[in-house]
C-alpha positions, 0 to 999 in steps of 0.5 A: 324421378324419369318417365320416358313416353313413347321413346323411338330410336335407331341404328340407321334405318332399322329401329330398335325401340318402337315407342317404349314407355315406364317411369322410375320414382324416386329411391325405387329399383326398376329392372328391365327384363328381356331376351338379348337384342330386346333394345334394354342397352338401347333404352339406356344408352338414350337416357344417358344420352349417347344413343339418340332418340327418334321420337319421344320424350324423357323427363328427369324430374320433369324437365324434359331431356330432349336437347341435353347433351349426354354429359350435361346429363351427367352433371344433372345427375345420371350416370351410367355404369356400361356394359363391358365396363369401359374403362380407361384401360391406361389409367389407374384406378384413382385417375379412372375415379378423378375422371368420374367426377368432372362435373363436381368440384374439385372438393368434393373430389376427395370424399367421392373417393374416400366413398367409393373406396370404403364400398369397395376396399380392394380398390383402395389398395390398388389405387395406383394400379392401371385399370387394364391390370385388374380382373374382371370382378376388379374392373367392375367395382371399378366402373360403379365408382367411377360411375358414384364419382358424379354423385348421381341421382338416377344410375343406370346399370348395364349388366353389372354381373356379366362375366363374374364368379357367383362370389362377385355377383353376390357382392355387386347385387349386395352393393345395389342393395346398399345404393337401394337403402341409400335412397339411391334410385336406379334403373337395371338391366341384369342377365340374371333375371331372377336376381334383379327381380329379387332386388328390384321393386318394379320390373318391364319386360321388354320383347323386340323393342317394345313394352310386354308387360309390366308390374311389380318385380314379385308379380312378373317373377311369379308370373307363369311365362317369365318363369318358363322364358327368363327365369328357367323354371 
């Protein structure tokens, strides 16, 4: 589905990725594991397009990225749930949902919705309410929606479960679950380390913007070093 060679980028004159490489296939979860300020958003964010690229190359299905602006990306089927959500504070929960979907026609629109409501109900009662308005659990069954709203391929997840009570984060890591039987393939990034190796089928941990190891999710969870760094025990 993605294979991303030897990507470089930066912010002004200090890199950040220094010639990372993995590859998603397709219907697989692939979880980035790595210390804050390792460059995973980073990674992201040059897939989705929002962040460039120094040098490298991504390919979504072998189509190379290169020259595709981000919301081309969208259209051709990655999307991106950001950290911190960003949502369109103003809008209402159904406004914020309609614009997730503006790559799609305009009858496809309702059933997107009726989708994204029936995974998550509460937001089908609080359609009408501005996004700025909900909680923290809320907003972001909120922004995985809006994100579902472009009915993508490849999603890409920035710290689904920050700030959420251990009840939500149980419900969002079940709801990836569900996107995982779906076929759905998808690329995340989780500050609980233990709980996106326990989901995921491969994992890269990532260290100061390079690749430090890689394997299946059970192999780096029961490797002796990442248990002691990332996962605490």
């Amino acid at each position: 589905m993605l294979r991303v060679d030897n990507v470089r980028s930066a912010y002004g004159r200090i890199e950040v990725l220094h010639g990372i490489s993995l590859e998603i296939g397709s219907g697989e979860i692939v979880t980035l594991v790595g210390a804050n300020g390792a460059g995973k958003s980073t990674l992201l964010r040059v897939i989705s397009g929002v962040q460039p690229m120094t040098g490298g190359s991504i390919r979504l299905e072998g189509k190379s990225l290169h020259a595709v602006p981000s919301h081309r990306r969208v259209a051709l089927g990655v999307a991106q749930v950001p950290e911190g959500r960003q949502l369109f504070a103003p809008l209402s929960v159904a406004d914020n949902l309609k614009l997730g979907a503006w790559s799609r026609a305009a009858a496809e629109v309702h059933s997107g919705m009726e989708r994204v409501y029936t995974l998550f109900p509460m937001l089908a009662e609080m359609r009408n309410t501005i996004a700025g308005a909900l909680s923290g659990g809320q907003q972001q069954m909120l922004a995985i929606g809006r994100a579902l709203m472009a009915a993508p391929r490849l999603l890409l997840l920035d710290e689904p479960s920050l700030g959420l009570a251990p009840r939500l984060v149980d419900q969002i890591l079940e709801t990836i679950r569900q996107f995982k039987r779906e076929g759905l393939t998808m690329l995340l990034v989780e500050q609980n380390a233990h709980a996106a190796l326990a989901i995921a089928d491969r994992a890269y941990v990532l260290e100061n913007g390079v690749i430090a190891m890689s394997g299946t999710a059970a192999a780096i969870r029961g490797d002796d070093r990442i248990r002691e760094v990332y996962l605490g025990v």
